[in-house]
C-alpha positions as CSV (number, residue, x, y, z in Angstrom):
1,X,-71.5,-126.8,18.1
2,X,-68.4,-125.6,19.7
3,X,-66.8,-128.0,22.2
4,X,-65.0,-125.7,24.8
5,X,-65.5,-127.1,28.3
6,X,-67.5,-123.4,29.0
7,X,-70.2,-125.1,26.6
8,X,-70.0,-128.1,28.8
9,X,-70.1,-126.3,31.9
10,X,-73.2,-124.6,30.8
11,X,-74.6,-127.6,30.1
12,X,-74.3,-128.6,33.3
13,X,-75.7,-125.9,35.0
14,X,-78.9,-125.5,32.8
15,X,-79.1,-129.5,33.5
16,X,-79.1,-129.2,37.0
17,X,-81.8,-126.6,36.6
18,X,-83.9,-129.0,35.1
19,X,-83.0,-128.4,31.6
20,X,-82.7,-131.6,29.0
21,X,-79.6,-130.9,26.6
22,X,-77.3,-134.2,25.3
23,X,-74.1,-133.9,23.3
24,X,-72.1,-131.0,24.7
25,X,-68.7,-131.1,24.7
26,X,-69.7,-132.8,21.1
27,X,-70.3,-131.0,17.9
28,X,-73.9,-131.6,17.9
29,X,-76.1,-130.8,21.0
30,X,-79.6,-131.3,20.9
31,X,-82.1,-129.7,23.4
32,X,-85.3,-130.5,23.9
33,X,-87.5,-127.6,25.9
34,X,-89.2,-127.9,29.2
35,X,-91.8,-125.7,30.5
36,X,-89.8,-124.2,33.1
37,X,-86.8,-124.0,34.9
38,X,-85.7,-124.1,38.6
39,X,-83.2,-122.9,40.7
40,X,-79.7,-124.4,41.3
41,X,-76.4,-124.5,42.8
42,X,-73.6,-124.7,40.0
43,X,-69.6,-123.6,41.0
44,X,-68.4,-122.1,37.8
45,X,-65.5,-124.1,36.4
46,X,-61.9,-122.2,36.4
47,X,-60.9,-119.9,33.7
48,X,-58.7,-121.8,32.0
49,X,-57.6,-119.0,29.9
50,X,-56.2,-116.9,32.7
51,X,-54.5,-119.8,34.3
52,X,-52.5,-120.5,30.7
53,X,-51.4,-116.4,30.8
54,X,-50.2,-116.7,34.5
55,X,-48.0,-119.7,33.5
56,X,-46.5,-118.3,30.6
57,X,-45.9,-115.2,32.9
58,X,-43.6,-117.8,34.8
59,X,-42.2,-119.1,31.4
60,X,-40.8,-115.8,30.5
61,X,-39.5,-114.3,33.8
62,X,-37.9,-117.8,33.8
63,X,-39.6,-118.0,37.3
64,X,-41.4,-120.7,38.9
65,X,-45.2,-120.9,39.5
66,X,-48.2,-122.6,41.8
67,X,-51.4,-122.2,40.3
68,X,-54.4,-123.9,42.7
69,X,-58.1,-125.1,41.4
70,X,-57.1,-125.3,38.1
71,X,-58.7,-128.0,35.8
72,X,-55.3,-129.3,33.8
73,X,-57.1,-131.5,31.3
74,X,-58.6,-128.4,30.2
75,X,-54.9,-126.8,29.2
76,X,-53.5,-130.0,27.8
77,X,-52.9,-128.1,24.2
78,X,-51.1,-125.3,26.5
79,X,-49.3,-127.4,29.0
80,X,-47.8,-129.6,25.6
81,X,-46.8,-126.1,24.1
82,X,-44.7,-125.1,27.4
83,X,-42.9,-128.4,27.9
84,X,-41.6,-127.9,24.5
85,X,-40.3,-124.9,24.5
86,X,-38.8,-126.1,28.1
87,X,-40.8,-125.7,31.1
88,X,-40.9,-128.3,33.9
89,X,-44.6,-128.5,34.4
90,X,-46.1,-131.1,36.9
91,X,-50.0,-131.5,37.2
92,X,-51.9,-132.6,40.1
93,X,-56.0,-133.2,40.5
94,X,-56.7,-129.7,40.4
95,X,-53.9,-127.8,40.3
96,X,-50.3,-127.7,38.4
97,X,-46.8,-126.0,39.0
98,X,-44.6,-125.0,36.5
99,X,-40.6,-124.0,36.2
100,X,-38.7,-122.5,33.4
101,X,-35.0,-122.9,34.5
102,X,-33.8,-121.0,31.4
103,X,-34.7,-119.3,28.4
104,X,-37.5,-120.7,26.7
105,X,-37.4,-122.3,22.9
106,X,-39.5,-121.1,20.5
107,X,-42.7,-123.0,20.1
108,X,-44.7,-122.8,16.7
109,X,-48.9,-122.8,16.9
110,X,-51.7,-122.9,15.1
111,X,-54.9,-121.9,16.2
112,X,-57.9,-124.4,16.6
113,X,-60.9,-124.6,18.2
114,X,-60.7,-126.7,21.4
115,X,-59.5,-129.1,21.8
116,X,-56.4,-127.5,19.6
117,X,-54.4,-124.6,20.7
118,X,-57.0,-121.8,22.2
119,X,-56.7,-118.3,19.8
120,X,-57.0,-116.5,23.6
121,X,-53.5,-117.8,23.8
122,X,-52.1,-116.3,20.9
123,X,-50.7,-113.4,21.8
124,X,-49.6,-114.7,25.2
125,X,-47.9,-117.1,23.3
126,X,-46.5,-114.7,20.9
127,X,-44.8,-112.8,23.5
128,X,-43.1,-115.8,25.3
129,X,-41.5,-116.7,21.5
130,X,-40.5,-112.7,20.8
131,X,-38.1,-113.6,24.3
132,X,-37.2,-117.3,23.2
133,X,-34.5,-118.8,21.9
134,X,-34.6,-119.2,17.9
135,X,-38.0,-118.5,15.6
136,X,-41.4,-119.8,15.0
137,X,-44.5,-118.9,13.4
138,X,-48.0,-118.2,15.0
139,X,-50.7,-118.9,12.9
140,X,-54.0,-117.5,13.5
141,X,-57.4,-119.8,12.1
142,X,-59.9,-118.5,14.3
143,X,-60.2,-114.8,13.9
144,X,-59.2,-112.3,11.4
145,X,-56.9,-109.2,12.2
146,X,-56.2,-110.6,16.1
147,X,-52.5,-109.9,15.2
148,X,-52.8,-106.0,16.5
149,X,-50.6,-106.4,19.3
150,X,-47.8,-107.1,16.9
151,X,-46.8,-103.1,16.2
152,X,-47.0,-102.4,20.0
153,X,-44.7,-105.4,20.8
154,X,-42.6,-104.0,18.0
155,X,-41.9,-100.5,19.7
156,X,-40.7,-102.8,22.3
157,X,-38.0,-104.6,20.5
158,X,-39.7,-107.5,19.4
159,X,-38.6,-109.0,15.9
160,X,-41.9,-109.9,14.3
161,X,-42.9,-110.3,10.1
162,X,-46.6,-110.8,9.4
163,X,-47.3,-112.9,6.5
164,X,-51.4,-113.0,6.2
165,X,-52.9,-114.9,9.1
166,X,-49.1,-116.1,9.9
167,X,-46.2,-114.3,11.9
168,X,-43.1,-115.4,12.1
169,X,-41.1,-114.5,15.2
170,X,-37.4,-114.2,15.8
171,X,-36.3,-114.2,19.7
172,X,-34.5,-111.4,20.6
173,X,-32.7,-111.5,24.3
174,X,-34.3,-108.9,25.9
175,X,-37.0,-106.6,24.7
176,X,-36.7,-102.5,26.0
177,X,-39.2,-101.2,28.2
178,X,-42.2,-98.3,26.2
179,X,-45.5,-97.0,26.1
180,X,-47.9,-99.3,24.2
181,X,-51.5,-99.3,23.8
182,X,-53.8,-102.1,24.7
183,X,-56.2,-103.2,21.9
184,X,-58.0,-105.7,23.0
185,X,-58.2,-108.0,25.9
186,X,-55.8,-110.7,25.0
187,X,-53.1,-108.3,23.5
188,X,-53.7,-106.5,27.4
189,X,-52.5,-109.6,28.9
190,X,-49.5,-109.8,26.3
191,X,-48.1,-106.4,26.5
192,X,-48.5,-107.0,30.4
193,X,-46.4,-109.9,30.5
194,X,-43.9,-108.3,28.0
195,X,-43.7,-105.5,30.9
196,X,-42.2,-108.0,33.2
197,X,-39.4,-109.0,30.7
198,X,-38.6,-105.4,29.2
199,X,-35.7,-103.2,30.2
200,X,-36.6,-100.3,32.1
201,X,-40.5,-99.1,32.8
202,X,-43.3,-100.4,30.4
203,X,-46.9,-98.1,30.2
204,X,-49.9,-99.7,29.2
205,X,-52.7,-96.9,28.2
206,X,-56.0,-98.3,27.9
207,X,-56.1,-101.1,30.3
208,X,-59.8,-101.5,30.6
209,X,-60.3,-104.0,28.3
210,X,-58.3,-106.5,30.7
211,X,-60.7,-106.7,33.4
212,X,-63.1,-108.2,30.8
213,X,-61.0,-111.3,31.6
214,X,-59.3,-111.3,34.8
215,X,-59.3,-110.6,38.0
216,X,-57.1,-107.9,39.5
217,X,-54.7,-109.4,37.4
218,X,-52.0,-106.7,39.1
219,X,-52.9,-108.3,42.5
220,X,-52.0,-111.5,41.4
221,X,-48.4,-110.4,39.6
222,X,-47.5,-108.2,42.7
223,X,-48.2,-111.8,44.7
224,X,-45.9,-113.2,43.0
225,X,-43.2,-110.1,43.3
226,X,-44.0,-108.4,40.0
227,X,-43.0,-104.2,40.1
228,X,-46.5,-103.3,38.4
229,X,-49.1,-100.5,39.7
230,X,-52.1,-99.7,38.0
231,X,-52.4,-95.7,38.0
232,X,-55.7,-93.9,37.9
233,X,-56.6,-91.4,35.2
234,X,-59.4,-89.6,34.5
235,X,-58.8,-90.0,30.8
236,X,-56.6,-92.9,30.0
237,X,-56.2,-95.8,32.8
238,X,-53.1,-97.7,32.7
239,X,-50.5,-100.1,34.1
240,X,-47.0,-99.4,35.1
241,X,-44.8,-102.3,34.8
242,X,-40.7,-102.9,36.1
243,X,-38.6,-105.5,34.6
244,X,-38.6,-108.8,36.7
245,X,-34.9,-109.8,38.0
């Protein structure tokens, strides 16, 4: 069984519904059924992923960043990832803030289920090493072909060679603002955050598949002083971003 802390938290829930489930967070759960279930009260546990793609949207502006109810123990593969390649990252009970005083080093990973490095991090990740400081490779062990991001980041400057399930990366200093097409969610987030480092105005066509993942994630960025706007279209919705100073 997979051992992500969602399984967990589902767990949980069904548990306090009366349900009788041992071993998650394990690789084996075993569940033994009840005749019926009841009602609950359950708080979801945060998104973990979105809180790793708002602090490596501080990582790259070289910015600083406050994130609240955030569970930390559940980014410990990210957080390790970000000190590395140089961010000063302190974590309280439910919360963390991070600062990236200059530009970031380049960080190799390899993608694992949890507790390793989460693939919904990939191309977040990807993005903070096309703007780093040297190269490293990104290796991708979860899913096949989740490397499509790579052309759009590409018509954006980015210095990237795919080898199989591996890219290797070179930093460039600054990557040029363009029109790029979402593919997926993840690769939304990515080309979002490579708006906010690019020269000039970046367009993002096909935006919808973001809010499969977060929420009014352009609220968030113009919070903390992001130039980004999404534009309505009856054909094509998209997302204009400025670079960040």
């Amino acid at each position: 069984a997979a051992r992500e802390p969602e399984v967990v938290d589902l767990a949980n829930c069904l548990a306090a519904m009366g349900a009788r489930i041992e071993g998650a967070g394990s690789d084996v759960i075993e569940i033994e059924g009840v005749a019926n279930l009841t009602g609950a009260e359950h708080r979801v546990i945060p998104d973990r992923i979105e809180a790793g793609t708002f602090m490596v949207a501080g990582a790259v502006t070289q910015g600083e960043m406050k994130l609240h109810d955030v569970n930390p123990i559940h980014l410990d593969a990210v957080i390790a990832r970000l000190r590395e390649a140089g961010a000063q990252i302190s974590v309280s009970e439910n919360g963390l803030s991070l600062k990236m005083p200059e530009r970031p080093h380049a960080v190799s990973i390899s993608t694992a289920p949890y507790p390793g490095f989460p693939t919904d991090m990939q191309a977040q990740f990807m993005l903070l090493n096309c703007v780093s400081e040297g190269t490293a490779s990104i290796t991708e062990r979860i899913f096949e072909n989740r490397f499509m991001h790579i052309h759009e980041l590409r018509r954006m400057g980015a210095d990237i060679h795919l080898h199989g399930n591996t890219a290797l990366v070179h930093g460039v200093k600054r990557l040029g603002g363009a029109q790029v097409m979402a593919t997926d969610l993840r690769a939304s987030a990515c080309l979002v955050l490579a708006g906010l480092v690019a020269g000039e105005e970046t367009v993002i066509d096909r935006i919808y598949h973001i809010d499969r993942g977060y929420d009014c994630i352009e609220e968030k960025l113009l919070q903390c002083g992001a130039d980004i706007q999404r534009v309505s279209d009856s054909r094509v919705p998209r997302v204009h971003v400025v670079q960040q100073n």
